[in-house]
N, C-alpha and C positions, 0 to 999 in steps of 0.2 A: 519595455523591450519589444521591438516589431520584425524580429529577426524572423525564419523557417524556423517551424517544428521542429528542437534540438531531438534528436533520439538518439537518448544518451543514459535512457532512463531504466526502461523495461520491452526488451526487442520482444518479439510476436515468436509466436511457438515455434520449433526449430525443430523438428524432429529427426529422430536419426531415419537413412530410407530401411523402413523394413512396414511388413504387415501392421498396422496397428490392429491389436487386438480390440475385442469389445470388452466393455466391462463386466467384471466377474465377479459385481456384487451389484446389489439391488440397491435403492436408494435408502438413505437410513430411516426409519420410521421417526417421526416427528415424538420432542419427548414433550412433560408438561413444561409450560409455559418458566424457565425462569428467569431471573434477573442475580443472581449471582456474579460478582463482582462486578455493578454495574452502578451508576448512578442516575438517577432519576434528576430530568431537568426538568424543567417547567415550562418549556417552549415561550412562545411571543414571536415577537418581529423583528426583525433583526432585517439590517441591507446587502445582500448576499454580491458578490464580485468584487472585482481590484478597481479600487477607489485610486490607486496610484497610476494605472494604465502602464505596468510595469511588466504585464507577461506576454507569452507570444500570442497573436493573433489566431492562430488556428488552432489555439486550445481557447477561445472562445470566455473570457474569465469577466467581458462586458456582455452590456449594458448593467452598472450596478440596477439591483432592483430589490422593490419591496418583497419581504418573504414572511411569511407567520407561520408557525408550527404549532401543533398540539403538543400535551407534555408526550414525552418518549426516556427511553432508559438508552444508557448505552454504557460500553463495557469504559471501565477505566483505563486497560492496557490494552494494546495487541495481547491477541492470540498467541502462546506460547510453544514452546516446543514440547513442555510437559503436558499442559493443554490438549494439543492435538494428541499427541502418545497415546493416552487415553480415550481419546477418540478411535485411533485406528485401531487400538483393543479392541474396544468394545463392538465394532462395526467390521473390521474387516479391509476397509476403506483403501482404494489402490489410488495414488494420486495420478492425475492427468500428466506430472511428470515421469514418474514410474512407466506408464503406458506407453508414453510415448518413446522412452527409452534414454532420455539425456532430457540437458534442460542448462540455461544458460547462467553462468559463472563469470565472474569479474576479473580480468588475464593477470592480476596479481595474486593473487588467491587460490589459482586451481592447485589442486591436489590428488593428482591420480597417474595414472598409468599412461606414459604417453601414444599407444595404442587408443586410448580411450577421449584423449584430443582431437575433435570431427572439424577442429576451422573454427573461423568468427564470422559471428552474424555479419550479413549485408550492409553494409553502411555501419556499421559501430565495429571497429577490430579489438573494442577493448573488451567484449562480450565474447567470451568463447563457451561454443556448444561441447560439453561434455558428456559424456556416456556416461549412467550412473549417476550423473548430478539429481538430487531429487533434497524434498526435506531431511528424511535421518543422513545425508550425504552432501551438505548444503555447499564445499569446494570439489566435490568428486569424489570416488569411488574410496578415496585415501584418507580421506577425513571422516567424521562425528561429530554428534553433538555432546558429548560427554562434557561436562564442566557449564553447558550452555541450555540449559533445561529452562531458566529465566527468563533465556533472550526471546525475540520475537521467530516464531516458525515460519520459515520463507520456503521458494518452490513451490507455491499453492495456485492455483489457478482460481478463477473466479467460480468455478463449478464445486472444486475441493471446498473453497467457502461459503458455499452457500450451503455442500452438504454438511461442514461442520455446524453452521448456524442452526440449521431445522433441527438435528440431535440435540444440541446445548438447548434445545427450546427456544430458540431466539432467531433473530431472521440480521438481513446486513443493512446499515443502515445508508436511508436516501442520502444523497449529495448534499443535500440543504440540510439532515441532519446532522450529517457530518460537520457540514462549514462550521454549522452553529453555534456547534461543542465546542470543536477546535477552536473558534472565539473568543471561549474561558470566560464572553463577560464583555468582553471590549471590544464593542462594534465601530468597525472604519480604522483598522489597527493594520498596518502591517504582519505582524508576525502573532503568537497565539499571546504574546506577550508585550506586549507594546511596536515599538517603530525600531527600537536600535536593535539591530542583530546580536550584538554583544553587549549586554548593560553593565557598566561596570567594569569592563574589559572580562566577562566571563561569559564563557558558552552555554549558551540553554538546547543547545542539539546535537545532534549528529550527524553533521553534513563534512563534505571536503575541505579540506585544508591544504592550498600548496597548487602544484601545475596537476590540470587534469590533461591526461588519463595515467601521468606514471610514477608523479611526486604526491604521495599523502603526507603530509606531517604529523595527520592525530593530535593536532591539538585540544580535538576535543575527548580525547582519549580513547578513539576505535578507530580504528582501518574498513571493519566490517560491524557487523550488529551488535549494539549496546542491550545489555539488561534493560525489558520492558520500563522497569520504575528507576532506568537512569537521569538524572537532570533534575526537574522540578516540576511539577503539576503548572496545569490552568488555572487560571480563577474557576474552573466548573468542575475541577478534580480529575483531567485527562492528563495521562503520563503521554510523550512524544510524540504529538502529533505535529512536529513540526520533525523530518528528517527521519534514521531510523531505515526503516520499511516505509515504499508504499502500501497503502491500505485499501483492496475493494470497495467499493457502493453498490448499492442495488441498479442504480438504472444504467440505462444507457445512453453512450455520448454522445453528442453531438453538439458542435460548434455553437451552432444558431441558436441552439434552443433558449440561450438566458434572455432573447428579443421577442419571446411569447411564453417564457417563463409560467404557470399559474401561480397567483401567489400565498394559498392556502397549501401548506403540505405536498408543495411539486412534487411528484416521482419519477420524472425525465421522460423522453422521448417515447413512444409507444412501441418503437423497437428500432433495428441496430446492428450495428454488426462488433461494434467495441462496449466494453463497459469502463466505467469513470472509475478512476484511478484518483487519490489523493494525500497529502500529506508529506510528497519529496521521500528522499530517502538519503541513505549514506554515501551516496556518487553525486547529491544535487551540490552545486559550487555557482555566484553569481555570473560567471563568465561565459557558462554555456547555458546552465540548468537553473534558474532560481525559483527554483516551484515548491522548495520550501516553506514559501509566503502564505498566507493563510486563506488566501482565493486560490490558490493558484490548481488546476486542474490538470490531469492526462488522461489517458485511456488506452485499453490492447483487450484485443480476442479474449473471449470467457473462457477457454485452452491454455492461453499462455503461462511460462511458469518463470521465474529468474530468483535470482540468488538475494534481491533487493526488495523481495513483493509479498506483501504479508496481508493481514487482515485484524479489524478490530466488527467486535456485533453489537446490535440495538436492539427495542422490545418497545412495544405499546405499554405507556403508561398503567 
C-alpha cells in the first residue's frame, strides 16, 4: 500500500481551550524491578520490517533489516484497566487526558452529554473530542468501566505509560522489542500468526468488520475493546498484539530511521517529536488502515490520548 498516511488511527491531542494546568503530582518513584506477568524471551535475530511492502510509505516499515536483541521480559497482555486502578491508588496519578480536559472518542460510541461534544478532529470526523472522555470515562462523561476491568485501559498518553512502567518496576518496550514478540516465533510472516488473516475462516483479532467509519459488523465480536486474553496467544505467549489497542514504544519515530537502523538492540532516533505506536487497533480495516500486520508502525505526540491507544511493558532480562 503506497497511499498518504491514512489518520484514521489515533488523532494528536485535542485539547479543550482552557488553562492547562500543571501537574499535581510528582513522578512516581520507581519500584523494585519486576517481571510479573511477563515472559522472558531469549532474544536473537530476527528481520525486522514488511517483507510484503504492503504499508504506507511515511510510516517508513522498509528497508527490511538485520536486527538482534538481548534476552528481555515483556508483559503478556496490555495494561488493564484494573492494572492502572491500582496504579492511580497507589500514586495519585492525573492522566494527560484528565488535564487536558477531553480526549478523543470513536463518533459511534460517545456517551455523554451533548454539551460536552467539542467537534471532530481535523481530518478524521469520525474521532470526536469529548469533555470528560478519559480512561475511567473511556465513551464520555456517561459511561464506565464497570463490567470492563479485563479489558485493555485506553486514554493513556505516552507519558501516563511510561509513568505506569517505572511504578510497576518495568520500563516500555523498544520497537524491535516489540516486533519481535509480536512475531511469536515466525519471522517474515505477515500477521503474528502466519499470512492468512482468517485461518480457518476464524478471527484471531480485533480489527473492523464492514464499511469504515459507520457500518461495524463485529464479527469478531467487539465494536470497541475486547478482554486483554481474548483470541489466542503467539508462539511467544503474547495475548493481541495484532488489533485491540495500539500499544506505545519507547523511542521515537521517524520515517527514515530503519535505512541506518543499528542492529544490536536499536532504541530509535535520538530524539523527536512523536513516539512509535504499534500493534493496529479496533478501527484498523484493510481499505484504509492495515497496520494490523506485524511490521506495520504509527506514531503521535507523547500528550496524545484516544479511546484506541493503550500500552503493554518490557524488563531487562
Amino acid at each position: 500500500m503506497t497511499s498518504e498516511h491514512a489518520s484514521c488511527c489515533t488523532p494528536a491531542a485535542i485539547p479543550v481551550t482552557l488553562t492547562l494546568p500543571s501537574s499535581t503530582t510528582a513522578p512516581p518513584a520507581a519500584r523494585k524491578r519486576s517481571t510479573r506477568g511477563q515472559v522472558r524471551l531469549p532474544g536473537g535475530g530476527f528481520a525486522m520490517g514488511d517483507a510484503f511492502d504492503e504499508g504506507y510509505r511515511a510510516d517508513g516499515e522498509t528497508p527490511v533489516h538485520a536486527v538482534r536483541l538481548k534476552p528481555f521480559h515483556i508483559d503478556e497482555t496490555a495494561v488493564t484497566n484494573a492494572q492502572f486502578a491500582t496504579f492511580v491508588k497507589a500514586t495519585g496519578h492525573v492522566t494527560d487526558a484528565e488535564r487536558y480536559g477531553s480526549s478523543a472518542v470513536f463518533h459511534l460510541v460517545v456517551d455523554a452529554d451533548p454539551s460536552d461534544v467539542l467537534g471532530d478532529a481535523a481530518g478524521t470526523p469520525w474521532w470526536i473530542n469529548v469533555r470528560g472522555a478519559h480512561w475511567r470515562r473511556p465513551e464520555g462523561g456517561r459511561s464506565g468501566i464497570a463490567g470492563r476491568q479485563n479489558h485493555p485501559v485506553v486514554h493513556v498518553s505516552w507519558h501516563d505509560a511510561s509513568a505506569y512502567a517505572r511504578w510497576a518496576g518495568k520500563r516500555l518496550p523498544t520497537e524491535a522489542e516489540w516486533e519481535y514478540a509480536a512475531r511469536g516465533g515466525l519471522d517474515g510472516r505477515r500477521y503474528a500468526w502466519g499470512d492468512d488473516l482468517t485461518p480457518g475462516g476464524r478471527w484471531r483479532c480485533n480489527i473492523w468488520q464492514g464499511r469504515f467509519p459507520h457500518t461495524n459488523t463485529a464479527e469478531d465480536g467487539y465494536l470497541t475493546t475486547a478482554p486483554v486474553k481474548s483470541y489466542r496467544p503467539n508462539g511467544l505467549g503474547l495475548w493481541n498484539v495484532a488489533g485491540n489497542v495500539w500499544e506505545w514504544c519507547a523511542d521515537w519515530f521517524s520515517p527514515t530511521y530503519y535505512t541506518h537502523s543499528a542492529a544490536e538492540d536499536p532504541r530509535g532516533p535520538d530524539t523527536g517529536t512523536s513516539r512509535v505506536l504499534r500493534g493496529g487497533s479496533y478501527l484498523c480495516h484493510d481499505s484504509y488502515c492495515n497496520r494490523y500486520r506485524v511490521a506495520a508502525r504509527s506514531s503521535n505526540t507523547p500528550d496524545s490520548s484516544t479511546a484506541n491507544l493503550g500500552f503493554r511493558c518490557a524488563n531487562d532480562a
